[in-house]
C-alpha positions as CSV (number, residue, x, y, z in Angstrom):
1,X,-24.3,-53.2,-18.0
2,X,-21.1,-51.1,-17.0
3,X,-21.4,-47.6,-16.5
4,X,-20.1,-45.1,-18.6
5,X,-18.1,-42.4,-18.0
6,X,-20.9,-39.6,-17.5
7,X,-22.6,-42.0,-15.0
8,X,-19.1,-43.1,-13.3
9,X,-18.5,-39.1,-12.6
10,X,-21.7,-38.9,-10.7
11,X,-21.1,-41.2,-7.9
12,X,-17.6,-39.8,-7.5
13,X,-16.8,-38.6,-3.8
14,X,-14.3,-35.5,-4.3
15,X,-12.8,-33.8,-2.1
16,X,-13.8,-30.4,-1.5
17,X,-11.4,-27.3,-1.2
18,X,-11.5,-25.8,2.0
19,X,-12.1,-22.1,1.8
20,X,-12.9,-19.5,-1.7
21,X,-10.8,-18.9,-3.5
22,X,-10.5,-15.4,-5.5
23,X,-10.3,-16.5,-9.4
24,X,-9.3,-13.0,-10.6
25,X,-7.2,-11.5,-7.9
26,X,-6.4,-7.8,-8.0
27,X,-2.7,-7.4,-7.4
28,X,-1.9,-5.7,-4.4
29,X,2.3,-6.1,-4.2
30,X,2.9,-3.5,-1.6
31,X,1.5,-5.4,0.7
32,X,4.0,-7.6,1.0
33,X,6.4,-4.6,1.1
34,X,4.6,-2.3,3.9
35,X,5.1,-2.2,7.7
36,X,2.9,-1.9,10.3
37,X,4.0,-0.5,13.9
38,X,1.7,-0.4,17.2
39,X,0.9,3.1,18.8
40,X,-0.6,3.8,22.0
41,X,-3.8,6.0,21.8
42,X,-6.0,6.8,18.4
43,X,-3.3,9.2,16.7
44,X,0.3,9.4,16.2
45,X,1.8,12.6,16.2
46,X,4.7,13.6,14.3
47,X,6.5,16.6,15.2
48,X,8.2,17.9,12.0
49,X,11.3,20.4,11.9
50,X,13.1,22.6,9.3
51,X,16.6,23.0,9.0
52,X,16.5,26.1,11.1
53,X,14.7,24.9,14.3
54,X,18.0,22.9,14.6
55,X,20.1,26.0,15.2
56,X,23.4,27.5,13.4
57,X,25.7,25.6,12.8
58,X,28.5,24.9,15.6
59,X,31.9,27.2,15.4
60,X,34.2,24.9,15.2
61,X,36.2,26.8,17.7
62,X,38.5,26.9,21.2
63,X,35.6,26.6,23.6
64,X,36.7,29.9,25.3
65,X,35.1,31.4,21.7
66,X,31.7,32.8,22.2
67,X,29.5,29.9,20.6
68,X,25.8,31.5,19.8
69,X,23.3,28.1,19.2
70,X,20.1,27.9,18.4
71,X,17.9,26.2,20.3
72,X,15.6,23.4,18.7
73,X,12.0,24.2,18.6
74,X,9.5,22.8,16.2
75,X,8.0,24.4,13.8
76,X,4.2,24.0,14.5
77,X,3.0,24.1,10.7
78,X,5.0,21.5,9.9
79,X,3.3,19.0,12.9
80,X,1.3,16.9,12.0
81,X,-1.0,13.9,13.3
82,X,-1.6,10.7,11.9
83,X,-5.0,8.6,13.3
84,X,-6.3,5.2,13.4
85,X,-9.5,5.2,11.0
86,X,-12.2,2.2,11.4
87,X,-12.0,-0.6,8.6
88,X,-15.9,-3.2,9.8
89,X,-17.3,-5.8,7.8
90,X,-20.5,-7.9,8.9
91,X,-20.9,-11.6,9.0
92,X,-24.4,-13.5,9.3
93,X,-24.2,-17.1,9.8
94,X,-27.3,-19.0,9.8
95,X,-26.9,-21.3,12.7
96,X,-28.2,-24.5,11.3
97,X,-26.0,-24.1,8.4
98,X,-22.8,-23.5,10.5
99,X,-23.6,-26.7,12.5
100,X,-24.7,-28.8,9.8
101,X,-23.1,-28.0,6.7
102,X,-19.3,-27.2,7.8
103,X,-18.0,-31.1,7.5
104,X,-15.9,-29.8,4.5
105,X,-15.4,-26.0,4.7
106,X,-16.5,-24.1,8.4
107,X,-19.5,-21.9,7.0
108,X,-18.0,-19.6,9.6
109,X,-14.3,-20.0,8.5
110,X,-15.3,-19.2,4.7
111,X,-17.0,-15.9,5.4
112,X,-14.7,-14.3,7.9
113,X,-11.8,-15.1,5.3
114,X,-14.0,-13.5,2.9
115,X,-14.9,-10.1,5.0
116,X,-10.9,-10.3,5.7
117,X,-10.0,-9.7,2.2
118,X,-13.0,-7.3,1.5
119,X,-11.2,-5.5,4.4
120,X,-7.6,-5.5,2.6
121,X,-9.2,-4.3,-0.4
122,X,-11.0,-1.6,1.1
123,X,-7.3,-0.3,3.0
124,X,-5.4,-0.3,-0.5
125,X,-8.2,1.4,-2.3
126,X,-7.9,4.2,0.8
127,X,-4.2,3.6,0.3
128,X,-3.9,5.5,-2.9
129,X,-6.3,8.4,-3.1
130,X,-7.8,8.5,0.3
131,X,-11.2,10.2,0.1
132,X,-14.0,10.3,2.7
133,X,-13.9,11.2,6.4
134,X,-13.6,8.0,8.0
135,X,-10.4,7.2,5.8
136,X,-7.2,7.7,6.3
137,X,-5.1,10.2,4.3
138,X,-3.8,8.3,0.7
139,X,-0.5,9.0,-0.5
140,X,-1.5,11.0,-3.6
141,X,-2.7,13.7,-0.2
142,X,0.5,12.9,1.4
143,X,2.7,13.8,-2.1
144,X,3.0,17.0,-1.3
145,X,2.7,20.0,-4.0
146,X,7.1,20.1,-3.7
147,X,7.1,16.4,-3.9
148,X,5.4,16.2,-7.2
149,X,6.3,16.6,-10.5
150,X,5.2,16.0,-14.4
151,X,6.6,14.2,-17.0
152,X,8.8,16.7,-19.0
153,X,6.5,16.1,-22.6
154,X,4.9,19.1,-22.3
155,X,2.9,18.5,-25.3
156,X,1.8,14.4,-24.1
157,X,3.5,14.4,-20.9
158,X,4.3,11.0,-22.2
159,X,7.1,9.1,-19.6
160,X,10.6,9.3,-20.2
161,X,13.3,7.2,-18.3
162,X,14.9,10.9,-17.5
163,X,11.8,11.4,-15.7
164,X,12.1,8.4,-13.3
165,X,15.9,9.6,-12.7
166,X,13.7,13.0,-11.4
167,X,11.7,11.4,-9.3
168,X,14.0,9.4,-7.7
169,X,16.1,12.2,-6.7
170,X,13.3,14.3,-5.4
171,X,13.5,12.0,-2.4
172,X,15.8,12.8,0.1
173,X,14.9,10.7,2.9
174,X,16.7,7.5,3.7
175,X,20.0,9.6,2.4
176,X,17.9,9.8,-0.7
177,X,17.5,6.0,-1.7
178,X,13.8,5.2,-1.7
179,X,12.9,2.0,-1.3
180,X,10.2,1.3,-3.7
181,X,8.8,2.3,-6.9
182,X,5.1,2.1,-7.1
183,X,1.9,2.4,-9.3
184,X,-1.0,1.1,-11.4
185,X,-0.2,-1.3,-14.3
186,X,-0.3,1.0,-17.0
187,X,2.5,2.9,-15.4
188,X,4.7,-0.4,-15.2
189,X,4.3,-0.9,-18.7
190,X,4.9,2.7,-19.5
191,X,8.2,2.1,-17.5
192,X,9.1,-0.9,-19.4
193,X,7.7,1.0,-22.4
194,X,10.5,3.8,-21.5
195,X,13.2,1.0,-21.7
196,X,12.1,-0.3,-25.0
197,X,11.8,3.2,-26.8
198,X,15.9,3.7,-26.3
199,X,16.8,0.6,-27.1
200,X,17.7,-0.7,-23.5
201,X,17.2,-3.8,-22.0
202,X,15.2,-3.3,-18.6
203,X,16.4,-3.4,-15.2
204,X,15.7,-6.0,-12.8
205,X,16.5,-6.8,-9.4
206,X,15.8,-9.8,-7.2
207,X,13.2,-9.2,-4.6
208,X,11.4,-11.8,-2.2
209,X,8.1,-13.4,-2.8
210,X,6.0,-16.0,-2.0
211,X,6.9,-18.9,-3.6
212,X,4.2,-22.0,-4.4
213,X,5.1,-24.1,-1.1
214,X,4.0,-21.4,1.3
215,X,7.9,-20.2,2.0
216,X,9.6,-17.2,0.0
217,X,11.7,-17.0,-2.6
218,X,13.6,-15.2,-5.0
219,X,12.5,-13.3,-8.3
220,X,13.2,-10.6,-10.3
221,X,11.2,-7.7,-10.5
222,X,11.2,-4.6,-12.5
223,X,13.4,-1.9,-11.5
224,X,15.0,1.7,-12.4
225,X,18.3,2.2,-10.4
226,X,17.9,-0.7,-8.4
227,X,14.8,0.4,-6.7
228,X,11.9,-2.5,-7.2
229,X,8.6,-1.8,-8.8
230,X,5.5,-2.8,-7.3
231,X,1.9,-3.3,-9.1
232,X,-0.7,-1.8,-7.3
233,X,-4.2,-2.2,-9.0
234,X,-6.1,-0.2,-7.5
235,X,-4.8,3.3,-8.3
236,X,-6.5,5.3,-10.8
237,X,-5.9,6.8,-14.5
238,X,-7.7,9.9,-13.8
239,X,-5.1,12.0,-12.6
240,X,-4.9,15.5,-14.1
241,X,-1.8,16.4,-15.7
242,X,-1.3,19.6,-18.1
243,X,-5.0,19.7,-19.9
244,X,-5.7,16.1,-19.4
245,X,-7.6,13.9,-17.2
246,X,-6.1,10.5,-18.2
247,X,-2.9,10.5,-16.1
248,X,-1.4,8.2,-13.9
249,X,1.1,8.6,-11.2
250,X,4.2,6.9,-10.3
251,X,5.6,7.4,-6.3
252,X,9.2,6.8,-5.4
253,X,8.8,6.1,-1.6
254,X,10.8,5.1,1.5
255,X,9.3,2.1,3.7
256,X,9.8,2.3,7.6
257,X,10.9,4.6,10.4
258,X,11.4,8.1,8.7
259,X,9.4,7.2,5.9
260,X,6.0,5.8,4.7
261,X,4.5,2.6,7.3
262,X,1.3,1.7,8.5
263,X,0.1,2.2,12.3
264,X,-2.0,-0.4,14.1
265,X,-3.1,-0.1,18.1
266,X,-0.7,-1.6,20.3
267,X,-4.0,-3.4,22.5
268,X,-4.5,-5.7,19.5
269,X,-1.1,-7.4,20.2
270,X,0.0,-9.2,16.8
271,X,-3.1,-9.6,15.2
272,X,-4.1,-6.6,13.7
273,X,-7.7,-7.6,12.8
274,X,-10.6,-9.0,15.6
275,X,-13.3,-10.3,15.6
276,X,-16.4,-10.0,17.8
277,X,-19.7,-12.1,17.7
278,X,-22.9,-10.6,18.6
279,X,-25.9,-12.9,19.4
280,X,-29.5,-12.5,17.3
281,X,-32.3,-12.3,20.0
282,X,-34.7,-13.1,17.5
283,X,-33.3,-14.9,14.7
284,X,-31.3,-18.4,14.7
285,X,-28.6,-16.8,13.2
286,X,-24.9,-15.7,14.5
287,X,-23.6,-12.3,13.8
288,X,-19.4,-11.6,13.3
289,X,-17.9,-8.1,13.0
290,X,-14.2,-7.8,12.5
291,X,-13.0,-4.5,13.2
292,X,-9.6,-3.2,12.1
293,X,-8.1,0.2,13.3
294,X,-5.4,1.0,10.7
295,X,-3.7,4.5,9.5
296,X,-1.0,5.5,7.6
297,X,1.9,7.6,8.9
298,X,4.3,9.3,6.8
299,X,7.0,10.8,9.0
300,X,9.1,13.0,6.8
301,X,7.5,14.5,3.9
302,X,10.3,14.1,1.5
303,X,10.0,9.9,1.8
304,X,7.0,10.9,-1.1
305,X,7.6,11.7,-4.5
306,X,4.8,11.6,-6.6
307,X,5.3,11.6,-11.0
308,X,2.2,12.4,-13.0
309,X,2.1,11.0,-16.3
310,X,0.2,9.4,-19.1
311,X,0.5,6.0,-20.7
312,X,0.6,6.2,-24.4
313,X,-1.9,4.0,-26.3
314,X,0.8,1.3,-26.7
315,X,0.6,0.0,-23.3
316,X,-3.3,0.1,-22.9
């Protein structure tokens, strides 16, 4: 007798994908936005200068006019030092099944992509709030108290586009055009939110993304004053604004050389991650740990500018 279609599906032979895949991804956008630049040693310092270490300004003058200058010196509270802080994860491999059940998928393969994105997880969760000794400073340290501003409700604190117009110009750096807009997703809808409640159609601008052939392309993205928002999901709504502990934060920040980048050691060459493996005396089983030295430097403190807010009941 023929076989039906229950039976048939059993003696299929399908082909098997070749790694995990996540099925509910946290969004992460930033990190296709951030640099990364080598150093040489375990720390980058920054030295950091006020308008006055620079001197007076020059007389503009016959040269055979007395001309008193200033000489440059830093100003030591204003140094500071960035270092590389430890990112590990652990792989175990049982031998026999790495050498007799990787004709599909490497057993091996699998699991180091695995510890790899526990890794990138475990940077953008440091990324944002930064706690614990062997992390790196987050930005919402690096937001300075003069960086950082609330949203002008003072009875909600609820976000108004005015407020994003603040916030933008509170950074200087980069002649005062930050490159990126970031936060959690209740702040982006909050921001779309802010659009909706005067009647205004939101701002987009194209950005580049990966597009579905492993190439980039072009889309819009979500913008105030031509400046991109990025979803981060990892940062909190537990910031404390006024007499609540429900805020969020939005951060108007400039990417790269004089602002916000992350540091890597130059040794590593251009992978920023390695792995070593360690042999078991005792068991049959391999051992992998990647190791990735990574840090944050921000070198001017106005490439920060932090907005604390909270998302009314709309957007939740």
């Amino acid at each position: 007798m023929p076989l039906d279609k229950t039976q048939g599906l059993r003696l299929s032979n399908d082909e098997l994908l070749g790694h995990l895949l996540e099925n509910a991804q946290n969004r992460i956008q930033l990190a296709e936005r951030l640099p990364f630049f080598p150093i040489t040693g375990d720390s980058l310092r920054v030295e950091r200068a006020s308008a006055v270490d620079f001197g007076a300004d020059p007389a503009f003058d016959d040269l055979v006019a007395p001309v008193n200058e200033g000489v440059a010196i830093p100003t030591l509270s204003l140094e500071t030092k960035f270092e590389l802080k430890l990112i590990t994860q652990q792989v175990i491999v049982n031998d026999f099944v790495a050498y007799n059940q990787s004709s599909v998928n490497s057993q091996v393969g699998v699991q180091l992509e695995s510890a790899t994105r526990r890794m990138l997880y475990k940077f953008w969760k440091a990324f944002g709030v930064g706690v614990g000794p062997n992390e790196f400073d987050g930005i919402k340290t690096l937001a300075v108290a003069g960086q950082t501003i609330d949203a002008n409700d003072p009875a909600n604190f609820y976000l108004d586009l005015i407020d994003l117009a603040r916030l933008v110009a509170k950074v200087t750096s980069n002649n005062g055009r930050p490159h990126v807009l970031w936060g959690n997703p209740k702040a982006f809808k909050s921001v779309l939110l802010a659009y909706f409640e005067k009647g205004l159609e939101p701002e987009y601008v194209m950005v580049s993304v990966p597009d579905s052939n492993g190439g980039m392309t072009q889309r819009p993205c979500l913008a105030f004053q031509g400046i991109p928002f990025y979803i981060d999901e990892f940062y909190p709504s537990t910031d404390t604004v006024g007499g609540f502990n429900d805020a969020t934060s939005i951060y108007a920040i400039t990417m790269g050389r004089g602002g916000l980048y992350g540091i890597v050691p130059s040794g590593f060459g251009s992978k920023m991650i390695r792995v070593k493996e360690v042999l078991g005396a005792v068991n049959s089983q391999t051992v992998y740990r990647l190791f990735w030295p990574v840090g944050l430097c921000l070198e001017k403190q106005d490439a920060i500018a932090r907005l604390r807010f909270r998302a009314k009941a709309a957007v939740n």
